[in-house]
C-alpha positions as CSV (number, residue, x, y, z in Angstrom):
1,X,0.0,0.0,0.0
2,X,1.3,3.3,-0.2
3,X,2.3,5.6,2.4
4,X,0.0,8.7,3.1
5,X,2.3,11.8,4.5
6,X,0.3,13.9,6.2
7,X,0.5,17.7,7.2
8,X,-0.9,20.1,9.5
9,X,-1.5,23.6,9.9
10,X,-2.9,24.9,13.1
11,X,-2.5,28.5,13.8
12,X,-4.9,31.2,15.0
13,X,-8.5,29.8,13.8
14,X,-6.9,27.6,11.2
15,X,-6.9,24.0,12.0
16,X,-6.6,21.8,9.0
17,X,-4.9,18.6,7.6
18,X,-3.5,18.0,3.8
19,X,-2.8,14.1,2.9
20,X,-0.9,12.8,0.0
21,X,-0.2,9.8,-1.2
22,X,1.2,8.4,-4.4
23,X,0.2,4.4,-5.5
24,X,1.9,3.7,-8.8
25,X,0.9,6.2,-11.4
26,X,-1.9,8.1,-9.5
27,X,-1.9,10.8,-6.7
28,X,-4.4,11.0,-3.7
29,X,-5.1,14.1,-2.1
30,X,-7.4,14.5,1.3
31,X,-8.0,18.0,2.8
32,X,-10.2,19.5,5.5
33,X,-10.6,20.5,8.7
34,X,-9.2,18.7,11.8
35,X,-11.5,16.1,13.5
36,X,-13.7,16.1,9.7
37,X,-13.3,13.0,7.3
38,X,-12.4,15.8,5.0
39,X,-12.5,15.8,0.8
40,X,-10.2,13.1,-1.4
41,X,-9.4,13.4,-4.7
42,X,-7.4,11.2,-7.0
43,X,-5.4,11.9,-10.0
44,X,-3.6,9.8,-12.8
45,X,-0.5,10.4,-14.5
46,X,1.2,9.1,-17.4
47,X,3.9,7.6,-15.2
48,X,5.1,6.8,-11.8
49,X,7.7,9.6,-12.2
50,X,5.4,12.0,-13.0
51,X,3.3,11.5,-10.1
52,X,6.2,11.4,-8.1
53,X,6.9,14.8,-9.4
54,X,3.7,16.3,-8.8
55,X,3.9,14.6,-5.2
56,X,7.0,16.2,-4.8
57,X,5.4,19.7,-6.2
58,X,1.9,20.0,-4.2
59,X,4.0,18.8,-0.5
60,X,6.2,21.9,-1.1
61,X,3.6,24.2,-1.6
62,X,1.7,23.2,1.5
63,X,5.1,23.8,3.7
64,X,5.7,27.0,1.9
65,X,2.0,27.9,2.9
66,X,3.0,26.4,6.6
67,X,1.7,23.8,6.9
68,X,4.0,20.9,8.5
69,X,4.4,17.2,8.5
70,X,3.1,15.3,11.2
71,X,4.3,11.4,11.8
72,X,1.1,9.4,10.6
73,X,-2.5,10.6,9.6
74,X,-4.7,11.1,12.3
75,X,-7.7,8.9,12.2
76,X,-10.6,11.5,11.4
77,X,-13.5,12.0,13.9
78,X,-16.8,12.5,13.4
79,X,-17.3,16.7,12.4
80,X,-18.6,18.5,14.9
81,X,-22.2,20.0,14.4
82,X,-21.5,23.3,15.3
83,X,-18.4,24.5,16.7
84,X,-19.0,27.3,19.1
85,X,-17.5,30.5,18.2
86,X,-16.7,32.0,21.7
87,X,-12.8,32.7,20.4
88,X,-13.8,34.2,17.3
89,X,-15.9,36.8,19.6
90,X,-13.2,38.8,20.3
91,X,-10.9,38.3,17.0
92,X,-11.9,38.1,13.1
93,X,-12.9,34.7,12.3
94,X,-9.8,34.1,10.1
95,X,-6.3,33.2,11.0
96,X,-4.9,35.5,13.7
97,X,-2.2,38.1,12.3
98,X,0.0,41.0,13.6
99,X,-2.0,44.3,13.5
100,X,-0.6,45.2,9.5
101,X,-3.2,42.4,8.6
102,X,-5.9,43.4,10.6
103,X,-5.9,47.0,9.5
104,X,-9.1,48.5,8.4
105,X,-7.4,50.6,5.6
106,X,-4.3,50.3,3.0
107,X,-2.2,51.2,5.4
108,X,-1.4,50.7,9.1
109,X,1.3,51.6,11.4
110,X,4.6,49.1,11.6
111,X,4.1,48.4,15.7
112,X,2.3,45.6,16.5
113,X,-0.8,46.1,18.2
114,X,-4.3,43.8,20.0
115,X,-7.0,44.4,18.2
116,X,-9.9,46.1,20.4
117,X,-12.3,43.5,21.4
118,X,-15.5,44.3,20.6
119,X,-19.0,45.6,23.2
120,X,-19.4,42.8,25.8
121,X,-23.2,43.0,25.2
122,X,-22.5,41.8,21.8
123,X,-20.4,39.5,22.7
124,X,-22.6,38.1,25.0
125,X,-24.9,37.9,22.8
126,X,-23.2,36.4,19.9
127,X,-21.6,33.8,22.8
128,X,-25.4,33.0,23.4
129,X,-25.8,32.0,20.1
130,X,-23.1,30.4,19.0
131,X,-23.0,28.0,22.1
132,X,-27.1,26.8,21.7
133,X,-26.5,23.0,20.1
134,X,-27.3,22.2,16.6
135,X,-29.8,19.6,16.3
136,X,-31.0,20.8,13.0
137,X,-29.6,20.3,9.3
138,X,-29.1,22.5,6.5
139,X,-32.4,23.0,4.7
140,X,-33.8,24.7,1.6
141,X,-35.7,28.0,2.6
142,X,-36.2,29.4,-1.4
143,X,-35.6,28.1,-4.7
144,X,-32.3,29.8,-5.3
145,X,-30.9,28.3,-2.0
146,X,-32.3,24.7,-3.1
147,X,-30.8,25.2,-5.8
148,X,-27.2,25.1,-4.4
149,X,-27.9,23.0,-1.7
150,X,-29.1,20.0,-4.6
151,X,-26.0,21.1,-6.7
152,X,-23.2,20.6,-3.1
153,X,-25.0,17.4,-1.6
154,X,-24.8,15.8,-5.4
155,X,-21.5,17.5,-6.5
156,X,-19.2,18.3,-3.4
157,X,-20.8,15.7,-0.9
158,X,-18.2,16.4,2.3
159,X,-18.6,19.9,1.6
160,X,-22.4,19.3,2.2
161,X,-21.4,17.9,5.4
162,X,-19.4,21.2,6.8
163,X,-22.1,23.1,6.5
164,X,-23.5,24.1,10.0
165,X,-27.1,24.3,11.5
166,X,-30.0,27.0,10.2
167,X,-29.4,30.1,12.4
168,X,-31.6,30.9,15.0
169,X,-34.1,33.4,15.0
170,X,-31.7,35.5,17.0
171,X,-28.6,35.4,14.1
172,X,-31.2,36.2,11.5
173,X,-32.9,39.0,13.7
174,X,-28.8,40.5,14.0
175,X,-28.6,40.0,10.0
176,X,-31.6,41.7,8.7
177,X,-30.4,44.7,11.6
178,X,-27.4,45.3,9.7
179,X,-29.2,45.2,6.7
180,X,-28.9,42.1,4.9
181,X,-30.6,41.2,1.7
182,X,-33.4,39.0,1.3
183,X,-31.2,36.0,-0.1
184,X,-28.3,36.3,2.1
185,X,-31.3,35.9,5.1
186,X,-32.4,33.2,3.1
187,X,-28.5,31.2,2.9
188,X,-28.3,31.5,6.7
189,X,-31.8,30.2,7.5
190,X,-30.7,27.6,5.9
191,X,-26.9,26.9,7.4
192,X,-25.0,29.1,9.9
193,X,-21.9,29.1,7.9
194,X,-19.6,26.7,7.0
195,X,-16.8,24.7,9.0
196,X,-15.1,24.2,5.5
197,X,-13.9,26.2,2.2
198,X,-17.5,27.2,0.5
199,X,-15.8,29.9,-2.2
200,X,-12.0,28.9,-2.8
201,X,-10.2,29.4,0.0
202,X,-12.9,31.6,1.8
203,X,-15.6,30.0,4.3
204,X,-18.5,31.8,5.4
205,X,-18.8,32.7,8.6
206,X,-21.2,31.8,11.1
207,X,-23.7,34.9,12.7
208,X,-21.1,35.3,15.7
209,X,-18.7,35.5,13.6
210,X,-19.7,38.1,11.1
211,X,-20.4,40.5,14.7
212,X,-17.1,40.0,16.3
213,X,-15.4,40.6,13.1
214,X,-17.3,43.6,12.2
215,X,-17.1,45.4,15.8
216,X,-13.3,44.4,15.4
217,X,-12.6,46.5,12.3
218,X,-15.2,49.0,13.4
219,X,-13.5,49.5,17.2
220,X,-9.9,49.5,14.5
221,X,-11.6,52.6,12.4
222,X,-12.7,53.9,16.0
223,X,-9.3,54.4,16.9
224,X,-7.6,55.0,13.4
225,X,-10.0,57.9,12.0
226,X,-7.8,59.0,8.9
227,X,-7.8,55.6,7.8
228,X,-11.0,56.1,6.6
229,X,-10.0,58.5,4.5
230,X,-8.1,56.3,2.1
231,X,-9.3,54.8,-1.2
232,X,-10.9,51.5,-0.4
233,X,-10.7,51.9,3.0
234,X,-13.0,50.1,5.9
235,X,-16.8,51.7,6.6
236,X,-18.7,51.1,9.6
237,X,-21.4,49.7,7.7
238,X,-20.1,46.6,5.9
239,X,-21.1,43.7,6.7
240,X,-17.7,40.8,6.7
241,X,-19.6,37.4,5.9
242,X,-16.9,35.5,4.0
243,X,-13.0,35.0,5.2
244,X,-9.9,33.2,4.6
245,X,-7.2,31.9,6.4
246,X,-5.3,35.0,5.7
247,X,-7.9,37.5,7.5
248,X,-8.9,38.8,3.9
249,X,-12.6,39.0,3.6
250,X,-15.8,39.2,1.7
251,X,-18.3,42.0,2.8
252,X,-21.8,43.2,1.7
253,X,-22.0,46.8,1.3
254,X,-25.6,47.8,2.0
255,X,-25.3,51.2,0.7
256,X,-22.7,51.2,-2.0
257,X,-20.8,53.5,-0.5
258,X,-17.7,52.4,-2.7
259,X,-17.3,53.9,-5.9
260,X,-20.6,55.0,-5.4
261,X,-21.3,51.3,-6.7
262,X,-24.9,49.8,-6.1
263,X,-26.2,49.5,-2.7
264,X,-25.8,45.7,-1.6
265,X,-22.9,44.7,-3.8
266,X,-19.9,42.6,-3.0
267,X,-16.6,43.5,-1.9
268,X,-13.7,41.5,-2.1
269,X,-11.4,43.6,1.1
270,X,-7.9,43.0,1.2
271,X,-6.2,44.3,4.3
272,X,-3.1,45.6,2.4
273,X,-4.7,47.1,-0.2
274,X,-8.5,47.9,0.6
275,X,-11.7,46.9,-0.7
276,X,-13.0,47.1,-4.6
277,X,-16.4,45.8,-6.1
278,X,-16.1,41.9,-6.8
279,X,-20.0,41.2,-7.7
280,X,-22.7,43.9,-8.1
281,X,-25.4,42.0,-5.9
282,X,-25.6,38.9,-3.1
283,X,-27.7,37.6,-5.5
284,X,-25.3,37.6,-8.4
285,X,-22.8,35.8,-5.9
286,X,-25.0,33.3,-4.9
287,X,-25.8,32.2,-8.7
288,X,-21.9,31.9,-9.1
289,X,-21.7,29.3,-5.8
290,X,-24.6,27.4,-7.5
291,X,-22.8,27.1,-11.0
292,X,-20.0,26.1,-9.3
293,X,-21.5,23.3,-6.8
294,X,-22.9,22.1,-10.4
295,X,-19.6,21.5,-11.9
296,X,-17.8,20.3,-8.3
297,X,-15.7,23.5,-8.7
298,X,-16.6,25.1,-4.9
299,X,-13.2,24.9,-2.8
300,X,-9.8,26.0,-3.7
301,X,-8.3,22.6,-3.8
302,X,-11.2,21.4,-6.9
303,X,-10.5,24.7,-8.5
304,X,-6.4,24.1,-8.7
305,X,-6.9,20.1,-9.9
306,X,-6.2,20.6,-13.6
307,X,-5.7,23.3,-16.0
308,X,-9.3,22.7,-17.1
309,X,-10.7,23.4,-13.7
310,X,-9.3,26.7,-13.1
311,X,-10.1,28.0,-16.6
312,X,-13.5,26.6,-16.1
313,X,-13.8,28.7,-12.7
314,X,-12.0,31.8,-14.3
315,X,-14.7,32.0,-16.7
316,X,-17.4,31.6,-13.9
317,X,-16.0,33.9,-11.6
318,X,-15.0,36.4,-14.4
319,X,-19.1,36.3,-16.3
320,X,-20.1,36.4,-12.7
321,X,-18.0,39.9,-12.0
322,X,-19.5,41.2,-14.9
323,X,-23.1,40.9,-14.2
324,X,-24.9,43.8,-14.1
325,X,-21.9,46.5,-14.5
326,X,-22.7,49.2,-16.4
327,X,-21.0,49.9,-19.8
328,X,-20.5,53.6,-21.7
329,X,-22.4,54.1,-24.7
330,X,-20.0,53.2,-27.9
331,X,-19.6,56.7,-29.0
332,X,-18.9,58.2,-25.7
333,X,-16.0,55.6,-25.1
334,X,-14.7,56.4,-28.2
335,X,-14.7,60.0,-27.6
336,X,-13.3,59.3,-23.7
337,X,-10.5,57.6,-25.0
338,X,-9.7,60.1,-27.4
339,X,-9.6,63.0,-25.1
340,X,-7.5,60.8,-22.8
341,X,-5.1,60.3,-25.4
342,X,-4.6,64.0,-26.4
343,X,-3.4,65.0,-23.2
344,X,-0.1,64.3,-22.2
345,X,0.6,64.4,-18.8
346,X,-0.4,61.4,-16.7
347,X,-2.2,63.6,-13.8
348,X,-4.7,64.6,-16.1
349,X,-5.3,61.3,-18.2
350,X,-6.0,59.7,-14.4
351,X,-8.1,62.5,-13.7
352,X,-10.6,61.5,-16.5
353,X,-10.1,57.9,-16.8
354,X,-10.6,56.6,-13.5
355,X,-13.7,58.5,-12.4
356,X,-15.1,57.3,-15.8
357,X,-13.9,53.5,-15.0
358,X,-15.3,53.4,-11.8
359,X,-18.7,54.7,-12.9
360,X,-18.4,52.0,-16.1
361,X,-16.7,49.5,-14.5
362,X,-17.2,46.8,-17.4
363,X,-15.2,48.8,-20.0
364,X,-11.7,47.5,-20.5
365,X,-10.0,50.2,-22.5
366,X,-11.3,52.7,-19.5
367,X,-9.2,50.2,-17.0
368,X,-6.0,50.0,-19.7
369,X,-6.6,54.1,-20.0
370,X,-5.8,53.6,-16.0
371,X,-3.1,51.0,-16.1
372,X,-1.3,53.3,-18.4
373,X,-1.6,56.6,-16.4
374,X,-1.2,55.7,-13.4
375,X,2.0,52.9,-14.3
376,X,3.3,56.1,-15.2
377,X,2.8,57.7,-11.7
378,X,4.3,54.7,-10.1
379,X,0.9,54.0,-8.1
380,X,1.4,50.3,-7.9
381,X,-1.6,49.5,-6.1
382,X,-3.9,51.3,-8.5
383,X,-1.9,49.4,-11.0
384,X,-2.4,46.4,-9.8
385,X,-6.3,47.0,-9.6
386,X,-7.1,48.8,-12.6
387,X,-4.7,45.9,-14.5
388,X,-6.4,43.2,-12.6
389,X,-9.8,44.8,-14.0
390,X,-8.3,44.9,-17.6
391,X,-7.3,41.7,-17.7
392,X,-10.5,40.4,-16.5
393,X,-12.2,42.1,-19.3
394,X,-10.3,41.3,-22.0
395,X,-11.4,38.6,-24.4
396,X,-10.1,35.0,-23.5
397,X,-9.1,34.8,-26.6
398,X,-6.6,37.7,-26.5
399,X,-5.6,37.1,-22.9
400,X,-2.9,37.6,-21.1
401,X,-2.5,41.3,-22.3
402,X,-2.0,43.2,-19.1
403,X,-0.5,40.0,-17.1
404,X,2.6,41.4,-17.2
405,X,2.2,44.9,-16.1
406,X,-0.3,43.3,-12.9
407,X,2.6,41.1,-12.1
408,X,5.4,44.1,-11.9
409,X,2.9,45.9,-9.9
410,X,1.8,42.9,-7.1
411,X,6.0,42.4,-7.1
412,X,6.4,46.4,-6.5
413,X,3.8,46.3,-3.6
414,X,6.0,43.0,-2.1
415,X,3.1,40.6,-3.2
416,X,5.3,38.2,-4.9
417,X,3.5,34.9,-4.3
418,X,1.0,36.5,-6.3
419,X,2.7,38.0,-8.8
420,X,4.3,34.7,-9.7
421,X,1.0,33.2,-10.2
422,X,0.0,35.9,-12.6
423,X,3.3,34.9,-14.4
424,X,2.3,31.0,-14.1
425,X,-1.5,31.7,-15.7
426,X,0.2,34.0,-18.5
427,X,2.9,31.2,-19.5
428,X,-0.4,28.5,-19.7
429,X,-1.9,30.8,-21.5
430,X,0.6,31.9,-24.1
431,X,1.5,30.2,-27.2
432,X,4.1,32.4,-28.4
433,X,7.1,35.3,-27.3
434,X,6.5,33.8,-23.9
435,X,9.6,35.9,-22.3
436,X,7.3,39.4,-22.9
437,X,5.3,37.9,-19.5
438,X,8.5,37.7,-17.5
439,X,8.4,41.8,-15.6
440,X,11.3,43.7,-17.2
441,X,11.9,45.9,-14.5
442,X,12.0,43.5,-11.5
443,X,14.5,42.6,-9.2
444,X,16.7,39.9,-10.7
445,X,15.8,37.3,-8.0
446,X,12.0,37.8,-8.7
447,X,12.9,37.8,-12.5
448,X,14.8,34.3,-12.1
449,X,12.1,33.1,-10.2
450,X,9.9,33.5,-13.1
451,X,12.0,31.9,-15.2
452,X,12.5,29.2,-13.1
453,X,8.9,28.8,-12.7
454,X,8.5,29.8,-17.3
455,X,11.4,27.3,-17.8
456,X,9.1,24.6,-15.8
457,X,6.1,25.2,-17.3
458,X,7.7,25.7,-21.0
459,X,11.0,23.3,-21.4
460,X,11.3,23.6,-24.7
461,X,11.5,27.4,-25.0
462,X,15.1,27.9,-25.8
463,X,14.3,31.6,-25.0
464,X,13.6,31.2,-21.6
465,X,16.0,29.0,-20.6
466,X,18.5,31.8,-22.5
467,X,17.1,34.3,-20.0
468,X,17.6,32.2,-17.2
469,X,20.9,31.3,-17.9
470,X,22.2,35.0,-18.4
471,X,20.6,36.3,-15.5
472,X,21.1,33.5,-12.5
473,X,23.8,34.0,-10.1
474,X,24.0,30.3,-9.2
475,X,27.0,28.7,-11.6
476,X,25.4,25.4,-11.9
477,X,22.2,26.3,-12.5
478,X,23.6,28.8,-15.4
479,X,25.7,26.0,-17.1
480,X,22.5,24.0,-17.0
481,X,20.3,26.3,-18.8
482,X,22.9,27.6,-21.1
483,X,24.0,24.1,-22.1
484,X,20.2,23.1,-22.6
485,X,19.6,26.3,-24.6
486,X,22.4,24.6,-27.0
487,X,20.8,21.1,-27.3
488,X,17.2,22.7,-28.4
489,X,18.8,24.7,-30.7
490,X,20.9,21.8,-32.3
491,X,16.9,19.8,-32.3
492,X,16.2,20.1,-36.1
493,X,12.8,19.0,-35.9
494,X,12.6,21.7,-33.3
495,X,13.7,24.7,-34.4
496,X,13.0,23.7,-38.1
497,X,10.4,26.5,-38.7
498,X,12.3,29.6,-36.9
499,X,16.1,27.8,-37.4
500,X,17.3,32.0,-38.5
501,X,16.0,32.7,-34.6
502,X,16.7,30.0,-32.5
503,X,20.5,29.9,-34.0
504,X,21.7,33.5,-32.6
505,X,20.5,31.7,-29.3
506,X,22.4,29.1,-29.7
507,X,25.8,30.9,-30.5
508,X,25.3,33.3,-27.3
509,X,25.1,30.7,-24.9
510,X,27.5,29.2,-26.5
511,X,29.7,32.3,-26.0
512,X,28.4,32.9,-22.3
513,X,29.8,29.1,-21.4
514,X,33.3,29.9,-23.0
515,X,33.9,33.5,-21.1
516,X,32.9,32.1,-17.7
């Protein structure tokens, strides 16, 4: 039989397992929470080796992610029925982290600091709540929520079984308080949250939860007034009901009081770098859960299982973020851009552009209009939004076209993790001139990183492994890549449609092993 490793990451609220094991030419994986019989998945490969590799791949993200190798696996327990949420009452319901991740706005002071806990009535109350047993199982309360209830008990059946107990009338009292819509009352009438992943890596948090969070950033904002004066920054009056291990959340924003969007849409709200629009209604987030649950596609782990599945839920999530965005009438976009392009100074291109993007937020060229002005302004964080937009919008077809530029910004603002996944989707997605992804102006250990990563993905690029070559400080790994830049431009049947190209390659690494 083959032997299961398995790791653990406990740490703040997090308290999950990750198994792997590799039997011939197939990978298992099992995930989930500690004490749950958690989610397995298998996967065949064309070879033992190749398994081996991917084994060998998947066990050193996890580490890198923290999570750590234990000696055996741990029999799993029965899950509980509803975990009381008495710790989360004074903390978010995410992974605890020093004060720069629990900041209300883009920016927070270096020190350390304890978050404020929040009003003891509330917690008191939300205590109460979140201690009463659960004797009752998820149910169906309206069509839409039946809906994705069939669509996770058919598709994603251990999911089904993280889900926790209806709320009481006491959660759902709280809820429509702060102003939730009629279908988010409806999803937690049905279950109180979720002990597992229910949106990729997010989970959504129980009634408690949602209060003790919110009076956390609100107490935060309390304390920190000119926070609130920052783009994206935290208001009083969002509602967190979704969060990840990182502390980043999901939030309702009953009055659209961002970007003066419509009242009830979605934020995404990232502590480094605020909050933008991710849907434009509960309702329009709900659909995308169901669509998902239909094709087995809810947690992070499905989503990352193949190629095919993350381009399946990039085109979800994508048509999803795009529902009911308002687009500029065809002349009037024409006309924008032009006056955009007359001027010349990027100050005033910003100045028209991004009012105009944020009131039509499904217009790409307004976004790229952005991307260019403010690139030029060397506001990386507005970069890295207004590319993120832009890329989003563009056609699948003529994607990646502003990978590049959201990966030099994400590396600018010390995100590198994720700009090396930008990098990773563009080199999938590419055919051709693959190197143009790789951020020019990087720092050279980001930029071999890339290639490292490019090289991976793409091993017979001769280009690539050029770049990476010229540019690595580490002697053996140079002599590798130039001397495998040599041997695919001496493969005939390789090169035999761009030989005038790949030859120059060959005769410069050829060079660069001579002089050093």
């Amino acid at each position: 039989m083959a032997k299961t490793r398995r790791f653990e990451l406990v740490e703040g609220s997090s308290s999950k397992f990750w198994e792997i094991a590799v039997e011939g030419d197939s990978v298992s994986v099992s995930y989930g929470r500690i004490g749950a019989a958690g989610t397995t998945k298998d996967k065949s490969f064309a070879s033992t080796d190749e398994a081996k590799r991917e084994a060998a791949k998947l066990v050193a993200e996890k580490t890198k992610k923290g999570y750590a190798e234990v000696s055996s696996p741990a029999k799993p327990k029965p899950a509980a029925a509803a975990k009381p949420a008495a710790a989360a009452a004074t903390k978010p319901a995410a992974k605890a982290k020093p004060a720069a991740k629990t900041k209300p706005a883009a920016e927070a002071p270096k020190k350390s600091s304890v978050a404020p806990a929040a009003k003891p009535a509330a917690l008191a109350e939300a205590k109460a709540r979140a201690a009463a047993p659960a004797a009752e199982a998820p149910r169906a309360t309206s069509p839409a929520i039946d809906a994705l209830l069939t669509a996770i008990r058919k598709k994603q059946r251990p999911l089904a079984a993280q889900l926790r107990a209806p709320a009481s009338a006491g959660g759902l009292k709280a809820l429509r308080g702060l102003k939730a819509p009629a279908s988010m009352l409806d999803l937690y009438a049905s279950f109180d949250g979720s002990e597992a992943e229910l949106f990729g890596a997010y989970r959504l948090l129980p009634v408690a939860d949602i209060e003790a969070t919110r009076a956390q950033m609100n107490g935060l904002l309390a304390e920190n007034p000119k926070w609130g004066t920052r783009a994206g920054a935290w208001r009083a009056e969002w509602l967190p009901f979704m969060a990840d291990d990182d502390g980043q959340l999901y939030c309702l924003d009953p009055a659209g009081s961002l970007d003066d969007g419509p009242p009830g849409q979605i934020l995404a709200y990232d502590h480094e770098t605020g909050a933008q629009r991710e849907f434009t209604a509960f309702d329009v987030l709900l659909d995308l859960l169901t669509a998902l649950a239909k094709k087995g596609l809810l947690d992070q782990e499905s989503q990352e299982a193949s190629d095919e599945a993350r381009a399946q839920y990039e085109t979800l999530h994508a048509t999803a973020r795009n529902v009911g965005l308002a687009k500029m009438p065809p002349k009037d976009l024409k006309a924008a851009i032009r006056s955009i392009q007359s001027l010349t100074r990027p100050g005033e291109q910003l100045a028209i552009a991004l009012p105009l993007a944020r009131k039509y937020p499904a217009e790409c060229d307004l976004w790229g209009a952005v991307v260019d002005a403010s690139s030029a302004q060397e506001d990386w964080a507005l970069v890295a939004q207004a590319a993120a937009n832009a890329e989003r919008l563009t056609p699948s077809r003529d994607r990646p076209r502003y990978a590049s530029t959201l990966a030099e910004a994400l590396h600018r603002l010390g995100r590198d993790d994720e700009a090396l996944a930008v990098v990773t989707t563009a080199i999938k997605a590419k055919k051709h001139y693959l190197a143009s992804e790789i951020p020019s102006d990087a720092a050279p250990a980001f930029r071999v990183r890339c290639l490292e990563r490019a090289t991976e993905l793409r091993p017979k690029d001769y280009e690539l492994w050029f770049l990476l070559g010229s540019e690595t400080t580490d002697r053996e790994q140079r002599k590798a890549a130039l001397e495998r830049v040599i041997a695919l431009c001496s493969d005939k049947a390789l090169i035999r449609f761009n030989e005038s190209r790949a030859l120059p390659f060959k005769a410069q690494a050829a060079a660069l092993l001579k002089a050093k």
